[in-house]
Steps between C-alpha positions, in 0.01 A plus 500: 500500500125597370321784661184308518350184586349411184828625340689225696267197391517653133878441490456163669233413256561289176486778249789698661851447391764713646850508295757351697883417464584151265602267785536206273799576233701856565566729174754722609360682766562871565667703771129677534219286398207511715343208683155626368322683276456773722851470608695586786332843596160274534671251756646775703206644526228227520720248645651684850160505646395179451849391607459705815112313585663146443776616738215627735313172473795327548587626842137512591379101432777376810430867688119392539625124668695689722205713638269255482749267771792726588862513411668167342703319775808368346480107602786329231856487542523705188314783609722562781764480320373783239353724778862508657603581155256791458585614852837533448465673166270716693754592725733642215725153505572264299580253801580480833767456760534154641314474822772439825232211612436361114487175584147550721392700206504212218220426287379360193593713128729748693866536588730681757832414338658756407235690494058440653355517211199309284643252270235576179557725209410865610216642294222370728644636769545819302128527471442423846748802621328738239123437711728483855620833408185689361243355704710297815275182339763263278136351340454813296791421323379166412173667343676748333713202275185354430339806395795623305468076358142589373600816336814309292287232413286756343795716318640172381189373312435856387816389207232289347141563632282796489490651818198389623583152502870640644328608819260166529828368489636675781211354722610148445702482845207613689246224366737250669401476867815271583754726329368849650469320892872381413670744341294801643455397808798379637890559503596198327544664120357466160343808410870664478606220238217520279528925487839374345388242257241732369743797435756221356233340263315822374841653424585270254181475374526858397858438354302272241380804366674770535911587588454705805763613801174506754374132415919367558509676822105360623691160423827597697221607794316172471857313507586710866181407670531141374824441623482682815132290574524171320854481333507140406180477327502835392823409292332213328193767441750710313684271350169368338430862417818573282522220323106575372610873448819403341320240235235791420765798471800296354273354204616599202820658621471886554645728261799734633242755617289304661813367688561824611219571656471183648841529686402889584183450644541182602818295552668852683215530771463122564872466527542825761149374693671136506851620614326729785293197592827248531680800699176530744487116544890487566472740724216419682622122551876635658294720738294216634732234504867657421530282177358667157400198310392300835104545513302625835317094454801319409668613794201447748521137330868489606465639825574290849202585704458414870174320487426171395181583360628761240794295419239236363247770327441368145209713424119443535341149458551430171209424239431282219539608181167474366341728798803741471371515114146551618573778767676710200209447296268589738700857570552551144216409302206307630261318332336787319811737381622169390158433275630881412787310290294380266424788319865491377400304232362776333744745578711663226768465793465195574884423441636765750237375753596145509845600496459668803282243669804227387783701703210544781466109509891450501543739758269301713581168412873625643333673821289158511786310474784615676346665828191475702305704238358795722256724281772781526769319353273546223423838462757631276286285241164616580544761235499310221225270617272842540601606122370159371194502668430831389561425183286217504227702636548811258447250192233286705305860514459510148388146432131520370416131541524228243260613283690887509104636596493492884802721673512219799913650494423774706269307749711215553811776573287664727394161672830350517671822686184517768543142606844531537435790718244235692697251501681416869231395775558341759500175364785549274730658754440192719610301212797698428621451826437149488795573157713699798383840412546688824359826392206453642287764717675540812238454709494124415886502591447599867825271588704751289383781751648388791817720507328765411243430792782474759670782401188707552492304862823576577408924421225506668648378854835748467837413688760276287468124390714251404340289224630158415425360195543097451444388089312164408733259351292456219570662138242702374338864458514548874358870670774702590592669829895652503470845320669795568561864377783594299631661844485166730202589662154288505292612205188681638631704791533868486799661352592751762889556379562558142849486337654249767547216552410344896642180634572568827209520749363828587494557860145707649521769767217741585312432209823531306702278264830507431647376194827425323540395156743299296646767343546739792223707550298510819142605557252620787160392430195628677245211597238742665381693204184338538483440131855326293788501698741820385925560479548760686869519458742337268902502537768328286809360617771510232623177381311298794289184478303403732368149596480464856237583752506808674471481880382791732677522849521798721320776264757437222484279209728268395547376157799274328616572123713231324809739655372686769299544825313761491357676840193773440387703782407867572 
């Protein structure tokens, strides 16, 4: 990056060419060849810093909503399902023991045969255990994918613009007011899913130029997040992308050294990244529902639930196709990154551009097309939209007008980004909900807050409740209520026992509480410490599970195992 601010407008400026990689036609490229002039030393140096701001910015844009009206309330069926997800990754598991009582338990997205668990892929919920576990908030691991997002979106147009225009870039996500309130403030996904379609996309854009180990195993990264976020569109993103690498490397036919490298560098390491991948979805889909090639959702499909209401769940109300194709152009692009697009027709890379903006449109037409079209379905596509438009504005920069005397380029750059940064009042989020965009402030969703409210009731006056909860009939996005912790227990009490597992009820004496847990252990908890309640003392019984009640009668405490009766007293 430049040191100086007149430095950074002089590269940006008409004048100034930097050498970059041919990204048209490929002429045997080397195992070595830099991506610019300055060449890798440069980008190691320059580039980590900025990388490290956009991250910063990244996290920061849905961390200032969050102060400015508190932490995000899930509300959607999907965020539940995630945040049990993240909780139970949290908890060092990859799922959870079938609750004795499952069938009170049921809810939308999740599953309890064979094992209570979230039915989605698990990389959102990966994110959300990495901010449970450093900060006890899951939200901070939604801004962290969305700062990491920013900072691959700038790497990835780094392969073919200088950097300054690489780390405008990297701001695109944050211009969007709908996609940073979705995706950064809430647990419903996207962020994760377009961290892997940037790594995926500028990987291969760097194998145009160059026949490098790193740029294979960037690709094989982008490939793991994609099909542990959004696997189904995320295969037709890659898909798209080999066949465009494939038609660039492939033509003319390499020569026997240039097939060497090719399979070292990067045949081996996609092939051992791809076989680790299949192994780590095999796995994870016999651990969740004790078949390896039967999928967490295809078995929620098949699943008998108790409940009328989630037997006939089809999904949210759907849309027609002409708003679903507005709502992803309003998250995308707008109407000024899309004027943006017109300075491709200037562009000496204006092939690659419109290549990439063709498997963007057939990626949407299918998300369109064959499901209710939700922004996030979406994401792993975003990528390439962002490297057209920065194209388009790169070459738009260094239009001088008509005439070639008046540099109106740069202004109408600078004009276009600003009102895209403007553009979002109030206006056009009431007209995007009138489309069935629900990201809306949350304040204006005050319906959505009611579990949230009565939980918070329900706290504040102590003692134990029984909350029934009675679903309309009616299909739709309806506000969620049944959600609990990986362990069984309501989400949002205090975790006094750690490592167990409590069905039974606890039974209170003198300010104590006695506890036994599924898998044997017992527990004396101190309710008068004027602050959290403590364990005082812990005991295991070998090879015991308990599920029943314990009863006190005549100073001794009684307590039955599934094989014994068990009698405690001084």
């Amino acid at each position: 990056m430049p040191a100086t601010l007149p430095d950074f407008f002089h590269r940006l400026s008409p004048g100034y060419s930097e050498p970059s990689p041919r990204m048209e036609t490929i002429e045997a490229p080397t195992e070595t060849e830099p991506m610019t002039g300055r060449g890798k030393r440069h980008w190691l140096r320059a580039g980590l810093p900025v990388y490290g701001l956009l991250l910063m910015l990244g996290m920061a844009a849905p961390a200032l909503i969050t102060m400015l009206k508190g932490i995000p309330q899930p509300e959607i069926h999907d965020e539940f399902s995630y945040l049990l997800m993240g909780d139970t990754f949290a908890s060092g598991r990859l799922t959870n023991p079938t609750h004795p009582l499952a069938v009170h338990f049921e809810s939308f997205h999740i599953f309890h045969h064979p094992t209570y668990q979230g039915k989605y892929p698990p990389g959102q919920g990966f994110f959300l255990a990495v901010g449970q576990v450093l900060t006890g908030q899951p939200i901070v691991g939604v801004w962290l994918s969305l700062g990491l997002a920013c900072a691959a979106i700038a790497w990835m147009l780094g392969a073919l613009l200088p950097p300054p225009w690489a780390a405008i870039g990297g701001i695109l996500p944050l211009l969007s007011h709908r996609l940073v309130f979705a995706w950064g403030d809430s647990y419903w996904g996207g962020a994760a899913a377009l961290l892997g379609g940037a790594l995926l996309l500028g990987g291969a854009l760097r194998m145009l130029s160059r026949i490098r180990a790193a740029d294979a195993v960037t690709v094989g990264a982008g490939l793991w997040i994609l099909a542990n976020t959004r696997p189904q569109e995320g295969l037709v993103t890659s898909l798209f992308v080999a066949i465009g690498l494939a038609a660039a490397v492939l033509r003319p036919w390499p020569d026997a050294e240039r097939r060497q490298l090719i399979l070292r560098n990067w045949i081996l390491p996609l092939a051992v990244l791809g076989s680790l991948l299949t192994a780590w979805i095999l796995f994870y889909n016999h651990r969740l529902t004790g078949d390896a090639l039967k999928f967490p959702h295809r078995h929620w499909q098949a699943g008998d639930s108790a409940h009328s209401q989630i037997q006939a769940y089809s999904g949210s109300t759907p849309l027609e196709t002409k708003a679903k194709l507005i709502r992803l152009w309003h998250y995308c692009l707008g109407p000024f990154l899309s004027l943006g697009l017109l300075g491709l027709f200037h562009s000496p890379r204006r092939r690659l551009a419109l290549s990439a903006l063709a498997g963007a449109a057939i990626l949407a037409a299918i998300v369109v097309f064959s499901s209710r079209g939700w922004p996030h379905y979406f994401a792993p596509g975003v990528p390439a939209i962002y490297l057209a438009v920065m194209l388009g504005l790169a070459s738009l920069w260094n239009w001088r007008g008509w005439g070639g005397r008046h540099p109106w380029g740069p202004v109408l750059a600078v004009a276009l980004l600003a009102l895209a940064l403007l553009d979002g009042k109030k206006e056009r989020i009431r007209q995007a909900r009138h489309l069935g965009w629900i990201y809306t402030k949350r304040s204006e969703r005050g319906e959505l807050h009611r579990r949230h409210e009565v939980e918070q009731v329900l706290q504040q006056a102590g003692g134990r409740h029984l909350v029934l909860v009675r679903y309309p009939d009616a299909d739709g996005n309806q506000p969620e209520f049944v959600y609990n912790a990986a362990d069984g227990q309501p989400q949002g009490r205090a975790r006094v026992i750690k490592g167990g597992t409590v069905w039974a009820t606890p039974v209170i004496v003198d300010d104590h509480m006695y506890c036994f847990s599924q898998d044997g252990k017992s527990y004396v908890v101190n309710l008068a410490t004027g602050g959290d309640p403590e364990v005082v003392h812990e005991h295991e019984f070998t090879d015991e599970v308990f599920l029943g009640s314990p009863a006190v009668a005549d100073n001794a405490l009684y307590v039955r195992s599934d094989r014994y009766l068990w009698k405690i007293a001084d």
